[in-house]
N, C-alpha and C positions, 0 to 999 in steps of 0.2 A: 135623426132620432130613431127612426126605426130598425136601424142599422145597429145604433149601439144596443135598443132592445134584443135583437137576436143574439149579438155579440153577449149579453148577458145570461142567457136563458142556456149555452150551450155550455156556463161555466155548475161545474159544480164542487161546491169548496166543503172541507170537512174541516175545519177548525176546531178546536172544545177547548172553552174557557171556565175561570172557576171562579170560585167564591170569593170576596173582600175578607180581611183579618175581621172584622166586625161582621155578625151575624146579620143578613139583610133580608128583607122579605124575599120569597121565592115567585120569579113570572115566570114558571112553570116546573112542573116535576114529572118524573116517570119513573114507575117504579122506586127506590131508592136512591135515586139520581136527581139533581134537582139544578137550575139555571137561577140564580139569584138575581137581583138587580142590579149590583157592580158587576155579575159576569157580564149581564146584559149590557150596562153602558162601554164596557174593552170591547163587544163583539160589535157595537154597531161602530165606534171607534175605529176598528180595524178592517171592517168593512167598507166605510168611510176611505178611508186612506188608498183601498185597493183600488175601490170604482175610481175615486180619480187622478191616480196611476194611471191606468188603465184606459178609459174612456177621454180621450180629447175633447168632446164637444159638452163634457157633464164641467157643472162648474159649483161653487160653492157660494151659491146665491139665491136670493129669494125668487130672481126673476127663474131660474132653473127649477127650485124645489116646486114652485109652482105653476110649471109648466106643465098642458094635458097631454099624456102618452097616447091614449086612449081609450073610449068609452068616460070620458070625464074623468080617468084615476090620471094624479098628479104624479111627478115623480117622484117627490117624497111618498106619498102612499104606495107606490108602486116597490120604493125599494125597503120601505119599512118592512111588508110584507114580505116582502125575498129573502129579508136577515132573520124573520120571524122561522122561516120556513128552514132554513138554512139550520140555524140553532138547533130547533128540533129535530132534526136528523144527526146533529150531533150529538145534542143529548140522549139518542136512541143508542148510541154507538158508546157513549159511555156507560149505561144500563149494561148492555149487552156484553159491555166487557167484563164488568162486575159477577154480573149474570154466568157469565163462561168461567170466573176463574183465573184468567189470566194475570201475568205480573211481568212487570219490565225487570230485563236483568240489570247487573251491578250495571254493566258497560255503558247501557241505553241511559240509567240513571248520571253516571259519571260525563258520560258527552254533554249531556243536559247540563250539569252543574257547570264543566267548563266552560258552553259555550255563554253563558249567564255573566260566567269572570269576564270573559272577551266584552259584552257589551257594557260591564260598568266601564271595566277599564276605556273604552272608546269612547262612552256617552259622558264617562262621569266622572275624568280621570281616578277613577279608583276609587271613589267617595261613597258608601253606599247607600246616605242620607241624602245625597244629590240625586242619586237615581231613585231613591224613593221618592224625592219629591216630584221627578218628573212623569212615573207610572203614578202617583194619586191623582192626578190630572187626567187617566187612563179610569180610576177605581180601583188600582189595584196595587199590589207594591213586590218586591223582591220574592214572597215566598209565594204569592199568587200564579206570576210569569211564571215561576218554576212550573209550578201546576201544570199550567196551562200547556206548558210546551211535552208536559209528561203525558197529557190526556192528546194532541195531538200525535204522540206515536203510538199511543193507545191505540189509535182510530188505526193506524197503520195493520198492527199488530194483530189487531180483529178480524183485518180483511183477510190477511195472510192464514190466519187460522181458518175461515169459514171457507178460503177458497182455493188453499194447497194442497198435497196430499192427502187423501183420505178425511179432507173437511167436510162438513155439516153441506154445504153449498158448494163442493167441488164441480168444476162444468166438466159435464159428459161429451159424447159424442153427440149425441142427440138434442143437447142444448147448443152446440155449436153451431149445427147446423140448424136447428129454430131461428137462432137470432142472423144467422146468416140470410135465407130465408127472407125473414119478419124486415131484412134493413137494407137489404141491398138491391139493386136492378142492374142488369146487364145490357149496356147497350151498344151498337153498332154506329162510330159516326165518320159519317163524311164529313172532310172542310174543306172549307176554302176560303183561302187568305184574302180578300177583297176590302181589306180594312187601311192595311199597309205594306209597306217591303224594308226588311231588314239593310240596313246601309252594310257599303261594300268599299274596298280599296280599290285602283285601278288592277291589282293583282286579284281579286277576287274574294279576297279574307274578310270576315265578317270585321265590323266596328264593333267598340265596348265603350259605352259611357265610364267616367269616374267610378260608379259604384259598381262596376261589373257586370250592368245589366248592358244587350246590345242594344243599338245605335238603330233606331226604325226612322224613315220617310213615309211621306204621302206617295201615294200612286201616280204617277202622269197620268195624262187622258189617255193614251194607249194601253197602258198595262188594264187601268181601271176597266177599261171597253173589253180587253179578252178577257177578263176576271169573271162582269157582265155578262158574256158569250158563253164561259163553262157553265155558271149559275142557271143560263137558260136553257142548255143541253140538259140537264142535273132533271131541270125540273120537269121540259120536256119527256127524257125518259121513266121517272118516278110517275109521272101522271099517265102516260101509257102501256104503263104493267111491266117496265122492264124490272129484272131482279134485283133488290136493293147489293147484295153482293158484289153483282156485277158492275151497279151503276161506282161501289166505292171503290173497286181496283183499280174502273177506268180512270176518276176522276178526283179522288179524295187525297188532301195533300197530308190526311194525317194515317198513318198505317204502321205506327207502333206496335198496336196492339192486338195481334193478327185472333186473340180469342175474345174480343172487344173489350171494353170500360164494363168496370166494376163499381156501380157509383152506389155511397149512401147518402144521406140531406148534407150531412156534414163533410162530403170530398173537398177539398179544397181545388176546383176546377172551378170550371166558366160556369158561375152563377142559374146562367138563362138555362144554360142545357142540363144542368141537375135538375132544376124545377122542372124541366120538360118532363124528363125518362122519367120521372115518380108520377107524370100525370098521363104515362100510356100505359095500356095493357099489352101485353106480350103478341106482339106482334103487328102494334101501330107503330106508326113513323112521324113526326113534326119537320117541320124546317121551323128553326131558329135565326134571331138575329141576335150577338152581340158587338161589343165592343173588337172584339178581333174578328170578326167576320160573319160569314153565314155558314150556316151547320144543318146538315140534315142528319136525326139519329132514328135510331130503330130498336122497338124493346125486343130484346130476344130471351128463351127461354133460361135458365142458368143452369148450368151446368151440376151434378152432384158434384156434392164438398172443392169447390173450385178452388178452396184456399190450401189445398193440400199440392195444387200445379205451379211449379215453378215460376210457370208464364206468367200468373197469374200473382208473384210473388209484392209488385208494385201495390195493388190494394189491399194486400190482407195482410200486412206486415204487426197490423195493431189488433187483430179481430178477436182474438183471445182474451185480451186484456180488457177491449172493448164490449164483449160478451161479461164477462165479470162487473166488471164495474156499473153495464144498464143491468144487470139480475140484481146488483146489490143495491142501487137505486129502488126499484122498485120494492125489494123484499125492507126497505127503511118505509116505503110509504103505506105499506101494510103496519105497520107500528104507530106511525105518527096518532092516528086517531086517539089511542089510549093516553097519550099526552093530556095530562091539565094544565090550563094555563090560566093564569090568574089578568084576565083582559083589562080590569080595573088599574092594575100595579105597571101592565108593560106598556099601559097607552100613556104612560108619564115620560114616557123616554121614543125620543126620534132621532133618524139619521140626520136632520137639519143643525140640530139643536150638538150633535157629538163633536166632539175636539177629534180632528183628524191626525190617525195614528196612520202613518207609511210603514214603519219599520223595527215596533216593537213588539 
């Protein structure tokens, strides 16, 4: 559970849905932008559908919804409030598009309308009263969907505008390297394989399971004993002041990265040892254990603008993009306050209670 909790929290979705052909109450507004109650039943709907996609272990059950995540919130509280928060950022994102002016051209309109034909024709052979009948089940019907899908390139379109050439929000130099800075740690690591050994031919070629991943063994008792042996040298000389440099040249079976790891919370590496390097200061060291071995790393200091070195090209392939999109987070939750939400109207509707939408 905890696992799909995190898995949750590093998602962030910018949908925008719209209003029923019939006028409904508003559970919330901003500025002259406003989330209705049929927007609100398509978004927890489609929310619905994502998390369980998504999420293996979430289910669509009583014994799930009222299962405690933590501190007593259930998981229906837990994800009601996520869609609540969710909305609101997209309904800021529709304000602000208003707000700026902007307008989708013929083309973004015209892709929109076709891709609309493609799903009656697939959902409904062609019927557009079948397909109506199956978005009111949704809240919404033929000329809503359009909407919706219009206010999703919206949200597109806004970003591009606050964050391209000469936008409101364009990142500088100086924001690169803040958020670089502000997200990253640099660290130095020794390993050592003492988990497993990759399988081999009598010719020496690695093996390959079916899926292409290779072919690992357990260790014997001799390999595991010299494995044992370097891990005690390792530590023997760490705890007698030898220099961590020197300990990884002699001993470390990983040395790729000869200006070391570039980690943020979110690298997709060994778990244990991200948590580690965000909890040294520049210039402490841990030994680690995980599932593929034991790990000694070292924080070191970072380099200026590291993402401009080639070497350096494996971690910072997304940092730009990366950099935009946490400013633009944040510069939404500067807005949300202004939000009114009508708590009475939106606490009528839950993600328990929603007919799950996968795919419209």
């Amino acid at each position: 559970m905890k696992r799909w909790i995190a898995l949750f929290l590093a998602l962030v979705l910018l949908t925008l849905c719209c209003s029923c052909a019939a006028d409904t109450v508003d559970v919330m507004t901003y500025g002259e932008s406003a989330v209705t109650a049929n927007m609100y039943r398509y978004w927890l709907s489609s929310y619905k559908g994502s998390f369980m996609y998504t999420y293996s272990d979430m289910t669509d059950s009583d014994a799930f919804w009222d299962s405690v995540l933590y501190d007593d919130v259930t998981a229906e509280e837990y994800l009601n409030e996520a869609v609540i928060e969710n909305v609101k950022r997209t309904l800021v994102c529709m304000e602000l598009f208003r707000q700026s002016g902007l307008k989708l051209s013929s083309t973004a309109e015209a892709e929109i309308d076709s891709y609309i034909e493609e799903l009656i024709a697939e959902r409904a052979g062609g019927s557009t009263n079948t397909f109506n009948q199956e978005l009111a089940k949704l809240g919404i019907n033929i000329r809503m969907l359009r909407d919706i899908y219009r206010y999703e390139k919206q949200a597109s379109l806004l970003f591009d505008y606050l964050y391209g050439k000469g936008g409101a929000r364009a990142l500088t130099a100086d924001k690169l390297e803040a958020y670089c800075r502000d997200n990253y740690v640099r660290v130095r690591h020794i390993y050592v394989n003492d988990a497993y050994v990759y399988e081999t031919n009598e010719k020496g070629y690695y093996q390959y399971n079916e899926d292409g991943t290779l072919k690992i063994r357990e260790l014997t008792a001799d390999e595991a004993a010299a494995k044992a042996d370097v891990i005690a040298r390792i530590d023997a000389d760490l705890a007698g002041g030898r220099d961590f440099e020197e300990v990884y040249g002699e001993y470390s079976e990983d040395t790729f990265y000869k200006n070391g790891y570039y980690l943020t919370r979110e690298t997709e590496f060994i778990p244990e040892v991200v948590a580690a390097a965000f909890d040294l200061k520049v210039g402490e060291s841990a030994k680690v254990e995980s599932d593929y071995g034991t790990h000694y790393i070292l924080r070191l200091e970072m380099d200026e603008k590291p993402y401009v070195n080639e070497e350096n090209a494996d971690f910072f392939g997304s940092i730009e993009a990366d950099a935009k999109n946490a400013d633009f987070r944040a510069y939404l939750e500067t807005l949300l306050p202004e939000i009114e939400v009508n708590e009475a109207e939106i606490e009528k509707y839950s993600i328990r209670d929603a007919v799950i939408n996968y795919s419209i």
